[in-house]
N, C-alpha and C positions, 0 to 999 in steps of 0.2 A: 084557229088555224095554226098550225107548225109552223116554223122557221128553220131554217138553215142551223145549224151547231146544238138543237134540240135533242133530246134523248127521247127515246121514247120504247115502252117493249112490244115490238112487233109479233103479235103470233108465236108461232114455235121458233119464230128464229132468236126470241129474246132481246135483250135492251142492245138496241141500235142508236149511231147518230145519224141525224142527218145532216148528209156530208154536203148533198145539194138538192136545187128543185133547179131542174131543167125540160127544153123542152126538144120533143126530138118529131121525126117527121117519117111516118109511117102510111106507104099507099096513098102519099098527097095529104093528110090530115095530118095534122100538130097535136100534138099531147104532151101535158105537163105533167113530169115526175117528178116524185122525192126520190132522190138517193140513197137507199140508209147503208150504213157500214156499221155490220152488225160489233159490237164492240172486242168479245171476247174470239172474232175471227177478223183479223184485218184485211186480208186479201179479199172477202167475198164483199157483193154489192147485189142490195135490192131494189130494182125500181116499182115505185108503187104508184100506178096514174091517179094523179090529186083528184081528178073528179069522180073516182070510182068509188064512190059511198061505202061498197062491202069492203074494201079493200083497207079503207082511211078509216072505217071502223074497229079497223084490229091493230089500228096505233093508239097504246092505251100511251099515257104520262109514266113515267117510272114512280115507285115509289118514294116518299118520303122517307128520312131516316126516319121521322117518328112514327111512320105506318110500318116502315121495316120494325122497330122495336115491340111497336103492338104487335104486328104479325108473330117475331118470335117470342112475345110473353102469354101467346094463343095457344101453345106448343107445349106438349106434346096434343095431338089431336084424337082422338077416341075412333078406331077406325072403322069402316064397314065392316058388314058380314060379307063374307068373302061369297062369289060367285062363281061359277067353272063357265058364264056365257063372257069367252073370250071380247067377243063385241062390244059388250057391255061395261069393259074396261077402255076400250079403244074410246068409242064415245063417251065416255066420261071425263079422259083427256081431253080430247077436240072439245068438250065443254067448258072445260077448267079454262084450256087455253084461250078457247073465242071471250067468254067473259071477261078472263084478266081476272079471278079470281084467285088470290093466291094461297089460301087456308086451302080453298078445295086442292087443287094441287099437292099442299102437305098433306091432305088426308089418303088424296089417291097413295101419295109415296106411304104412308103410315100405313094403311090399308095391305099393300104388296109386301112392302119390310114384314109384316106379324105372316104372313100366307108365306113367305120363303123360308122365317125362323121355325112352320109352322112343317113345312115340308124337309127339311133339311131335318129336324128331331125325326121322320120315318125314312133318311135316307135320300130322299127326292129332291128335284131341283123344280125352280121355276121355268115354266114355259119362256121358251127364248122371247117371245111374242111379250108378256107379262114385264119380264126382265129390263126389254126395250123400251117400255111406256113407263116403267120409274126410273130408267135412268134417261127419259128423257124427259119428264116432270123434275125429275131432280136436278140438271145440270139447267134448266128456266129457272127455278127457282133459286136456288143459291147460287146461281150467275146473277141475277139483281140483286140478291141479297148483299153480293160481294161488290158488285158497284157501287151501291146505296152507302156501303160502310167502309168502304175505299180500301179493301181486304182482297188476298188469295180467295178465289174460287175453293180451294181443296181445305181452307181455314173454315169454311161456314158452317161447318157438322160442327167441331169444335168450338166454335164460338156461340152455336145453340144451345150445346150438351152443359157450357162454361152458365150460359143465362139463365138456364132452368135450374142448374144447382144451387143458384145464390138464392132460387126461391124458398 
C-alpha cells in the first residue's frame, strides 16, 4: 500500500507524489483517494480511488538509481522494423506505458528516432501522430530518469549520450 509523500510513476502522467489520500463524498457514498501531484507539473492533481484495482495498478514505484543506471547501460537499444500501421504504434505505447516497462519505451523512442532520420534523408517528416507518441515516450521516460538522478529533464539525452561513450 502507498502512503502519503510516496513517489510513484502514474501511467502517462509520469512520477507523481502523493500529496494525500482523502476521502470525498460523492451521491451519498464515500470514496477514498490518493492525490498525486504529478512532479514535473506542479499545479495539476490526480485523484485515483484507492479501491479501484485498474487504477492503483498503474501506480508502479519509481525507479531505483541503480535500475536507472542498468536501464541506461541497456542503451542504445536495437529498434523495430518500422511499420506504416499507425495503431500499432499507439498500442505499443499504452503498452509500454500500462506495464511500466521502461527499455520498451526507449525502443519505441529508438524505433521512431532511426524512422524520422530515416525520412528526413528523402525529404519527409514524421506523421504528427508518430512525432507525438516519441515525444511522449520521451518526456516519461527522461522525466524519471531526471528525478531518479536529481538532474534537468533537458540534461538526460546528455547524460546518456556521456554513459554510453565511457563504454
Amino acid at each position: 500500500m502507498f502512503a502519503v509523500s510516496d513517489r510513484v510513476n502514474y501511467g502517462a502522467n509520469g512520477v507523481c507524489e502523493i500529496a494525500d489520500i482523502v476521502e470525498k463524498n460523492f451521491c451519498g457514498q464515500v470514496v477514498k483517494y490518493f492525490v498525486l501531484r504529478p512532479v514535473f507539473s506542479v499545479n495539476a492533481q490526480i485523484f485515483v480511488p484507492v479501491e479501484n484495482k485498474e487504477l492503483t495498478s498503474k501506480m508502479l514505484q519509481v525507479l531505483s538509481k541503480n535500475e536507472v543506471e542498468s536501464l541506461v547501460n541497456a542503451l542504445p537499444v536495437k529498434p523495430d522494423k518500422w511499420t506504416n500501421d499507425n495503431s500499432n504504434l499507439g498500442e505499443r505505447f499504452r503498452q509500454a506505458v500500462g506495464s511500466g516497462d521502461r527499455l520498451c519505451l526507449a525502443k519505441l523512442i529508438e524505433t521512431i528516432s532511426v524512422r524520422r532520420k530515416e525520412l528526413a534523408t528523402e525529404g519527409k517528416r514524421l506523421r504528427m501522430s508518430d512525432e507525438k507518441i516519441m515525444n511522449d515516450a520521451k518526456k516519461l521516460l527522461y522525466n524519471e530518469i531526471a528525478y531518479v538522478l536529481k538532474i534537468d529533464p533537458d540534461q538526460v539525452v546528455e547524460y546518456i549520450e556521456s554513459q554510453i561513450q565511457k563504454r
